[in-house]
SEMI-198434 format. One record per residue: x, y, z of N, C-alpha, C, O in turn; residue in three letters; residue number from 1. Coordinates in steps of 0.05 Angstrom, whole numbers, always signed. Atoms other than C-alpha are relative to their C-alpha. Layout:
{drenfi {X, Y, Z}, {X, Y, Z}, {X, Y, Z}, {X, Y, Z}, "ALA", NUM},
...
% end
This chain:
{drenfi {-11, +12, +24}, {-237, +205, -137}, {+7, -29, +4}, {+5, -46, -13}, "UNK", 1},
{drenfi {-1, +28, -6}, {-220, +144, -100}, {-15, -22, -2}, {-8, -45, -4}, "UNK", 2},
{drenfi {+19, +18, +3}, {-285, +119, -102}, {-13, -3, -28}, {-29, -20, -35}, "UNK", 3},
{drenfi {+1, +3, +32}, {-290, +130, -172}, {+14, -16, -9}, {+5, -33, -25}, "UNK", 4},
{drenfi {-14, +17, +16}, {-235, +96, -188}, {+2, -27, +11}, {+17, -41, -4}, "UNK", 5},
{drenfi {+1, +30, -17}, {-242, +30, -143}, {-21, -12, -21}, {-43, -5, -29}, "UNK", 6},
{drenfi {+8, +19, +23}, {-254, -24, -195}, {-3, -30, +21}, {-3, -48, +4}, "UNK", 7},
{drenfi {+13, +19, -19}, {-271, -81, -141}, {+23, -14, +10}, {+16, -33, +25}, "UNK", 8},
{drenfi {-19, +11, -6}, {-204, -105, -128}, {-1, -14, +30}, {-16, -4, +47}, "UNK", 9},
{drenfi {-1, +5, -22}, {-184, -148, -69}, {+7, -1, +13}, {-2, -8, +35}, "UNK", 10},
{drenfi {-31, -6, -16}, {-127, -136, -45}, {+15, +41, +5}, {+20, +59, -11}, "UNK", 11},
{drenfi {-3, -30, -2}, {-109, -67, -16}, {+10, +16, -6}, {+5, +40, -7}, "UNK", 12},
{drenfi {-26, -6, +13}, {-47, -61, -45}, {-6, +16, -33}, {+3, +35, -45}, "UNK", 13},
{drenfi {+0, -9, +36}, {-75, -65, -119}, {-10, +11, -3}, {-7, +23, -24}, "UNK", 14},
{drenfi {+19, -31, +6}, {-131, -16, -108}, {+8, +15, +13}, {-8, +29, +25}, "UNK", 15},
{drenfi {-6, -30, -8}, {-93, +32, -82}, {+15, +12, -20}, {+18, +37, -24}, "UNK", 16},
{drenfi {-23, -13, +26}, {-46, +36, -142}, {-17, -1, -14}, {-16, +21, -25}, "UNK", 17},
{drenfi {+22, -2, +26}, {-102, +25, -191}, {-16, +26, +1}, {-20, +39, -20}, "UNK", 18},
{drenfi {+14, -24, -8}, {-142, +83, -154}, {+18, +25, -2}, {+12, +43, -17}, "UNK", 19},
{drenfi {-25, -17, +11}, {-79, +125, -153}, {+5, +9, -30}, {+10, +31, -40}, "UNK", 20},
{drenfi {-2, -6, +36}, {-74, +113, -231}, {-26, +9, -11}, {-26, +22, -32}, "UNK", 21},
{drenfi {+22, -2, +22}, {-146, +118, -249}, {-16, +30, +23}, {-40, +34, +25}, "UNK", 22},
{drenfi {+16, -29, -12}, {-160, +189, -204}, {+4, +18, -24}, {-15, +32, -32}, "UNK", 23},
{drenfi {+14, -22, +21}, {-145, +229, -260}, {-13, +8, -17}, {-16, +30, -27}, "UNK", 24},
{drenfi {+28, +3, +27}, {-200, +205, -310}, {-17, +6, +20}, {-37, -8, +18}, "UNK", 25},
{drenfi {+30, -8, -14}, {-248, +230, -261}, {+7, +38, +2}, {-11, +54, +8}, "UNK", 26},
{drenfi {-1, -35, -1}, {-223, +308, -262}, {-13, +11, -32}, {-6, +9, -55}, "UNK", 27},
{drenfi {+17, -9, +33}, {-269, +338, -315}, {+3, +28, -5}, {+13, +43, +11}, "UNK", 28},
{drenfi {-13, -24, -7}, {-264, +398, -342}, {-27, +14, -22}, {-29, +13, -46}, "UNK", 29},
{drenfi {+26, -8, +11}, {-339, +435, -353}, {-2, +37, -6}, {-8, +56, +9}, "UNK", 30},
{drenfi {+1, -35, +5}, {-335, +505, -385}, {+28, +6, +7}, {+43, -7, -7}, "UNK", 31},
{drenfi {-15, -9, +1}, {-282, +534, -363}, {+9, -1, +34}, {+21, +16, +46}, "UNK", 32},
{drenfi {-13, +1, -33}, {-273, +506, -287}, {+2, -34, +1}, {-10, -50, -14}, "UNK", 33},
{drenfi {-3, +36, -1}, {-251, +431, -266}, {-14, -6, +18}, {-23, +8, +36}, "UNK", 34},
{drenfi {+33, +22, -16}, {-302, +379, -236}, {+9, -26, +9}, {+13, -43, -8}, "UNK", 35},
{drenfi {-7, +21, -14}, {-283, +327, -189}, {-35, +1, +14}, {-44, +17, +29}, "UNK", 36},
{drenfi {+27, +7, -10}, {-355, +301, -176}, {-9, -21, +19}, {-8, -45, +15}, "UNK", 37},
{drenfi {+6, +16, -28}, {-382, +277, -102}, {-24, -30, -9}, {-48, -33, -11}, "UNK", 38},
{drenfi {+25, +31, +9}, {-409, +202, -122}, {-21, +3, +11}, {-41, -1, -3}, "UNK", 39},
{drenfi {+24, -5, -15}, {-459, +218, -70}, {-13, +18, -6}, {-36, +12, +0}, "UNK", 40},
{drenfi {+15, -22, +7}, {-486, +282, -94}, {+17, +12, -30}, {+39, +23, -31}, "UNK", 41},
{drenfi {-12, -2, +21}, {-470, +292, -162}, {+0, +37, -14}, {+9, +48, -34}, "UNK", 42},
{drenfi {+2, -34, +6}, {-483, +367, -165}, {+21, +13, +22}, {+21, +37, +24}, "UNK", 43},
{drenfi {-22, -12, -21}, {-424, +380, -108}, {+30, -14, -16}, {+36, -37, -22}, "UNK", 44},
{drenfi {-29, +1, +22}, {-350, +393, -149}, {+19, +3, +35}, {+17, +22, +52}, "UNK", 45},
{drenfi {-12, -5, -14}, {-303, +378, -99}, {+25, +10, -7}, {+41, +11, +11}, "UNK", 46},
{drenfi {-19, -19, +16}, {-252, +417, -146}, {-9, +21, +5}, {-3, +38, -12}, "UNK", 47},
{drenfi {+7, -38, +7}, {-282, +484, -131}, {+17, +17, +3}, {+16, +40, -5}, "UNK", 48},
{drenfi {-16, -23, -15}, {-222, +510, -94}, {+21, +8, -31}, {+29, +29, -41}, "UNK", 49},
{drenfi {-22, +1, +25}, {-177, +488, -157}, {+1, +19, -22}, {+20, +21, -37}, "UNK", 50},
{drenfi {+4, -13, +13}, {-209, +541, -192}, {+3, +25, +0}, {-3, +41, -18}, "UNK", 51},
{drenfi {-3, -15, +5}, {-186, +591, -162}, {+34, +1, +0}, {+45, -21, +4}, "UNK", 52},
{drenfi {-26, +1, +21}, {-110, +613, -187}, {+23, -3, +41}, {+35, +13, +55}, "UNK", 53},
{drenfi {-9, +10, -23}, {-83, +576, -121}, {+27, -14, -1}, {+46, -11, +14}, "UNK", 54},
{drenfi {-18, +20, +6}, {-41, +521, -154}, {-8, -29, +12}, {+2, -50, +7}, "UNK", 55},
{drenfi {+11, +26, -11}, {-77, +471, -117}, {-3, -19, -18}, {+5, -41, -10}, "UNK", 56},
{drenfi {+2, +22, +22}, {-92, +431, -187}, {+30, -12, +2}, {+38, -35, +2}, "UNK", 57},
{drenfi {-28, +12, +18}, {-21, +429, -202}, {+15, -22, +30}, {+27, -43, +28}, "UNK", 58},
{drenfi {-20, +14, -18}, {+8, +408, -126}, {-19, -27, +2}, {-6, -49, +2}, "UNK", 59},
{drenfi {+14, +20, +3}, {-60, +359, -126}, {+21, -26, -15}, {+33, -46, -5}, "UNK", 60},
{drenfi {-17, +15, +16}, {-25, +329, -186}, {+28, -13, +10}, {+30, -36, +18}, "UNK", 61},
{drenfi {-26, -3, -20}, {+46, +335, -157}, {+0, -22, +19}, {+15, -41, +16}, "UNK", 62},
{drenfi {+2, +19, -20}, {+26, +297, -95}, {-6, -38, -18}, {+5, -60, -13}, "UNK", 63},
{drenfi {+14, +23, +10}, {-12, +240, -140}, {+23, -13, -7}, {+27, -36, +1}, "UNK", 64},
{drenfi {-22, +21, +9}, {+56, +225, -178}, {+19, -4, +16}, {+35, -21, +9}, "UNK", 65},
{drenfi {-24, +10, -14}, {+103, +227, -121}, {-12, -23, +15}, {+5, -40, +19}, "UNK", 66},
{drenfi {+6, +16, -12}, {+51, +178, -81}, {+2, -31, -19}, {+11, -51, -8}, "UNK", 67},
{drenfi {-5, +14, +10}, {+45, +132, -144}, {+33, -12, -18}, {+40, -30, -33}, "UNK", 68},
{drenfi {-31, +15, -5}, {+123, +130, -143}, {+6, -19, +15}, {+13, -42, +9}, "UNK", 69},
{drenfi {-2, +10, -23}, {+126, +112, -77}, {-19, -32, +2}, {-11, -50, +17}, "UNK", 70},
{drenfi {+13, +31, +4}, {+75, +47, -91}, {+14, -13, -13}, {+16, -37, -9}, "UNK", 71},
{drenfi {-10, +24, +25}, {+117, +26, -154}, {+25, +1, +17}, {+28, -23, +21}, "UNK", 72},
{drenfi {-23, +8, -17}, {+181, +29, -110}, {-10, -19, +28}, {+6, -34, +40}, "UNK", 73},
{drenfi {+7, +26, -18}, {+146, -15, -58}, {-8, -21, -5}, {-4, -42, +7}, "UNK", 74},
{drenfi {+6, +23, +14}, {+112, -52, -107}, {+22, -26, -3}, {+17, -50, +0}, "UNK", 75},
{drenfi {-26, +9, +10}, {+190, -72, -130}, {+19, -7, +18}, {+43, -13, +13}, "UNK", 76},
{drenfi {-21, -1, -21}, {+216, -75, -63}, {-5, -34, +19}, {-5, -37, +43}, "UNK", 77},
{drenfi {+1, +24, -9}, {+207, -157, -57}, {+26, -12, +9}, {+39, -24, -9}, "UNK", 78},
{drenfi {-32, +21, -3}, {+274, -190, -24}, {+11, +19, +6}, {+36, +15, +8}, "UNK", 79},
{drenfi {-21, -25, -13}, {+298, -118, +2}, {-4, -1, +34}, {+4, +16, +50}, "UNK", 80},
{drenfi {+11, -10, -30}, {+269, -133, +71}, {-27, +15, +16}, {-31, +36, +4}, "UNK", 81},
{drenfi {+22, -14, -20}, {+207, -106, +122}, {+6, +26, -2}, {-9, +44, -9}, "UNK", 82},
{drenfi {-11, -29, -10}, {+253, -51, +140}, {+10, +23, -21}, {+12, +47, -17}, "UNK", 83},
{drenfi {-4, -19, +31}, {+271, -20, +67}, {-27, -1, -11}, {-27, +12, -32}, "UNK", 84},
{drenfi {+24, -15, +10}, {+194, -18, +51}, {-4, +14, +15}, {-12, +36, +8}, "UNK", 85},
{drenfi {+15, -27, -20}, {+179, +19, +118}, {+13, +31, -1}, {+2, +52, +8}, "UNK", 86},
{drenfi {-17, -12, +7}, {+237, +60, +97}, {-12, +20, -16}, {-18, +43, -11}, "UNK", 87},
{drenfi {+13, -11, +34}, {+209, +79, +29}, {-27, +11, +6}, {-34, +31, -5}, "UNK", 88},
{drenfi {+21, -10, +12}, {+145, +85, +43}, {-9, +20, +26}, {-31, +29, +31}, "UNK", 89},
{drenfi {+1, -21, -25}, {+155, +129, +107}, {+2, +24, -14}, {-14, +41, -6}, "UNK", 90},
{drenfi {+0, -23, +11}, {+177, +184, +56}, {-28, +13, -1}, {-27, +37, +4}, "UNK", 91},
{drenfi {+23, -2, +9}, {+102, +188, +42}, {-24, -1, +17}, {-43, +14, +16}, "UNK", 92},
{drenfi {+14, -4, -13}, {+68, +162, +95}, {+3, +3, +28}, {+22, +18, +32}, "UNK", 93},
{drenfi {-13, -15, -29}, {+70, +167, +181}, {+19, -22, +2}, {+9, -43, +9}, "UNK", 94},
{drenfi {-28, +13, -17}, {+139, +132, +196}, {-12, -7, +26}, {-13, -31, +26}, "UNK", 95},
{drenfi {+7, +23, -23}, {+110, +110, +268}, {-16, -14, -6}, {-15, -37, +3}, "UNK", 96},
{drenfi {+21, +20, +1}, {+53, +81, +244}, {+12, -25, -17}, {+5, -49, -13}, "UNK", 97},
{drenfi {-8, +28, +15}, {+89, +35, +194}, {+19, -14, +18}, {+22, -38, +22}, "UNK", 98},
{drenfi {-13, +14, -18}, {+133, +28, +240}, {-1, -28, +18}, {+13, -49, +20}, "UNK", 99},
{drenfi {+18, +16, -22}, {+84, -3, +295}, {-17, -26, -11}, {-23, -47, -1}, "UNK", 100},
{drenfi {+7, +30, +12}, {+54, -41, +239}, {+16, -26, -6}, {+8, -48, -1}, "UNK", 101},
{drenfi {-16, +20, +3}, {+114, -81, +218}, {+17, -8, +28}, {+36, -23, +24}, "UNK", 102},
{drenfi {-6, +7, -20}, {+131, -89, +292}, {-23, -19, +9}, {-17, -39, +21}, "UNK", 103},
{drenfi {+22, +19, -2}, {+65, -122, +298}, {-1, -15, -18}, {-17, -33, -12}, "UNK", 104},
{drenfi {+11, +22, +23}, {+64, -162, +232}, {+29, -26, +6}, {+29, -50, -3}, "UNK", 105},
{drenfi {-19, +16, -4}, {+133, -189, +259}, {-4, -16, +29}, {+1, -41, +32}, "UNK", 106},
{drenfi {+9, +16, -17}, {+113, -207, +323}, {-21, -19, -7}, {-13, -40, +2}, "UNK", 107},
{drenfi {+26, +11, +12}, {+42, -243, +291}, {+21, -23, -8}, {+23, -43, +7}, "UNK", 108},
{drenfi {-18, +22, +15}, {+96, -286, +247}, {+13, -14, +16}, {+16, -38, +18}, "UNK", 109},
{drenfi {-22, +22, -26}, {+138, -303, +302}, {-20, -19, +23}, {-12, -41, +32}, "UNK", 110},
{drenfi {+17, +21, -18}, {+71, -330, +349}, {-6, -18, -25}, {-19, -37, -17}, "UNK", 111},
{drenfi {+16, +17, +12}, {+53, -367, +285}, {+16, -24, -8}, {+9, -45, -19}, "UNK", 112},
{drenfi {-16, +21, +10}, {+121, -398, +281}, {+0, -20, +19}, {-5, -44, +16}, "UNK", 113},
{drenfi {+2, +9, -31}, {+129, -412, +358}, {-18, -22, +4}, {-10, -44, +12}, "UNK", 114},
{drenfi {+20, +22, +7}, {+54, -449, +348}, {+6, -25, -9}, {-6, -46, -2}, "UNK", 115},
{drenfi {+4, +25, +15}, {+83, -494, +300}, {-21, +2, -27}, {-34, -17, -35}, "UNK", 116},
{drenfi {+25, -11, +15}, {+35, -453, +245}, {+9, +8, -23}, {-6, +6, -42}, "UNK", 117},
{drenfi {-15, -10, +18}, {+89, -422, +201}, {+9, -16, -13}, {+20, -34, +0}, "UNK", 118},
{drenfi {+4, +20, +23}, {+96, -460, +137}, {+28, +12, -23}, {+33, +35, -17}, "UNK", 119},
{drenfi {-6, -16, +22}, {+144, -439, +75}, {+1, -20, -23}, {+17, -38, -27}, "UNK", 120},
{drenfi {+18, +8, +35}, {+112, -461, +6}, {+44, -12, -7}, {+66, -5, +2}, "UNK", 121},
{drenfi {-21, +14, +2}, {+164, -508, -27}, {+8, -1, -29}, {+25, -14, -41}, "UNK", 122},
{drenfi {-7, -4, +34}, {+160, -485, -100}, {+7, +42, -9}, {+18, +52, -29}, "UNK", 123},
{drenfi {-6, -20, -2}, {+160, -408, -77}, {+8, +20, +22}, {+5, +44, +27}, "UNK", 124},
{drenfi {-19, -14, -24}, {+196, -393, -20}, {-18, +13, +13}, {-8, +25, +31}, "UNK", 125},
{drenfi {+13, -23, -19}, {+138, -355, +12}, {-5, -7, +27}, {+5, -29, +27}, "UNK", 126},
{drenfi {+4, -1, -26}, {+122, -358, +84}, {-32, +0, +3}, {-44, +19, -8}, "UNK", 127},
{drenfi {+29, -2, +8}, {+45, -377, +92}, {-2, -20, +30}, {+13, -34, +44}, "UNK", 128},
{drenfi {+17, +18, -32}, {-3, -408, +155}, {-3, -18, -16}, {+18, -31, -12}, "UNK", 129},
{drenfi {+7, +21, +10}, {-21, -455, +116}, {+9, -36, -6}, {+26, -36, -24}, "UNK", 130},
{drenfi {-16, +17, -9}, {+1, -524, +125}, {+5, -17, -33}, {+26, -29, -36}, "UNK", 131},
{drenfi {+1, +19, +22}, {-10, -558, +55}, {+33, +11, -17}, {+42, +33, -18}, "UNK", 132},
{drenfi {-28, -1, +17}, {+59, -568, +12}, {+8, +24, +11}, {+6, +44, -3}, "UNK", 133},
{drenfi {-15, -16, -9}, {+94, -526, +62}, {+26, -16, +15}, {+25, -40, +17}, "UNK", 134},
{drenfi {-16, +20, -16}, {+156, -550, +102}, {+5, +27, +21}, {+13, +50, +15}, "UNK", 135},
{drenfi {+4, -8, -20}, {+148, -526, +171}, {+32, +24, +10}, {+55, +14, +11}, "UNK", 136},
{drenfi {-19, -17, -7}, {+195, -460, +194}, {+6, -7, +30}, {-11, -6, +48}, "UNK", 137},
{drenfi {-4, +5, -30}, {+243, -482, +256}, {+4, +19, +11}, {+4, +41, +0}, "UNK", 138},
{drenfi {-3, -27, -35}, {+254, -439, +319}, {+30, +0, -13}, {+44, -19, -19}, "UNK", 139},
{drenfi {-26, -11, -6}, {+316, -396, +310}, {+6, +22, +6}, {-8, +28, +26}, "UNK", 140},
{drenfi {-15, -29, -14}, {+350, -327, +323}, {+6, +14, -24}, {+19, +2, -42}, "UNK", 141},
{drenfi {-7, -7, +30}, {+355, -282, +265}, {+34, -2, -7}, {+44, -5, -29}, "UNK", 142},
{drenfi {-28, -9, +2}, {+431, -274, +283}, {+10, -30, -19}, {+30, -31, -34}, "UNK", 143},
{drenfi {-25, +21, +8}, {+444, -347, +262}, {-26, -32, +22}, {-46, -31, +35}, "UNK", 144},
{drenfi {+17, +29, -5}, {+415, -423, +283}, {-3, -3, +36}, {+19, -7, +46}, "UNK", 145},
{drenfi {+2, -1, -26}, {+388, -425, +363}, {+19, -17, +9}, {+25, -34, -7}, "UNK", 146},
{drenfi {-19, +19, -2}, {+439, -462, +399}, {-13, -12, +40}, {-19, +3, +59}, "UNK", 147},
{drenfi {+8, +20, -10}, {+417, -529, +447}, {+15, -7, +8}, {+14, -28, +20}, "UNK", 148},
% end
């Protein structure tokens, strides 16, 4: 359904919530059984199990809106911190692995500051490599200003 619903986006973020929103226009419902159809072989329903009186449609469902919670609460979670999205979105997905990612995306930031590479945009506060209309991020200590 994912690949049904991937509209070309570029960013990973927004086709995952877009694909999230647009999986359930792809559940069809032919005679009297539902049809989730294999893009690759269009005669293979990967709904077959759903049909029988399992509940699988309904927790399918179930899962879809607690995961596209969990996007719009991260979506919204700008200025709460690294550590209150990994928080949030650990409910949902593996807690070490986000973990290990934002342990790596914070080290990455910190060699890019160290470099002399870390930039922050001067009309929107963001944090960017990029050097143009940025004013350069100094060396400090999160606790408070390095002391010389």
């Amino acid at each position: 359904m994912a690949a049904h619903a991937y509209a070309g986006e570029t960013d990973l973020f927004t086709a995952t919530v877009n694909a999230v929103a647009g999986m359930p226009r792809h559940i069809t419902e032919e005679g009297d059984k539902l049809w989730v159809r294999n893009p690759a072989h269009e005669l293979e329903n990967f709904a077959d199990k759903w049909n029988e009186p399992n509940q699988r449609h309904k927790k399918f469902l179930s899962w879809l809106d607690t995961l596209a919670e969990t996007l719009d609460d991260a979506g919204n979670s700008a200025g709460k911190g690294l550590d209150h999205l990994v928080d949030r979105l650990g409910g949902t997905f593996d807690l070490g692995l986000l973990r290990k990612s934002a342990q790596r995306m914070g080290l990455e930031t910190r060699q890019f500051r160290d470099a002399g590479k870390l930039g922050m945009t001067r009309n929107a506060g963001a944090l960017t490599t990029l050097p143009t209309g940025t004013t350069r991020v100094r060396d400090h200590e999160f606790h408070g200003p390095t002391q010389r």
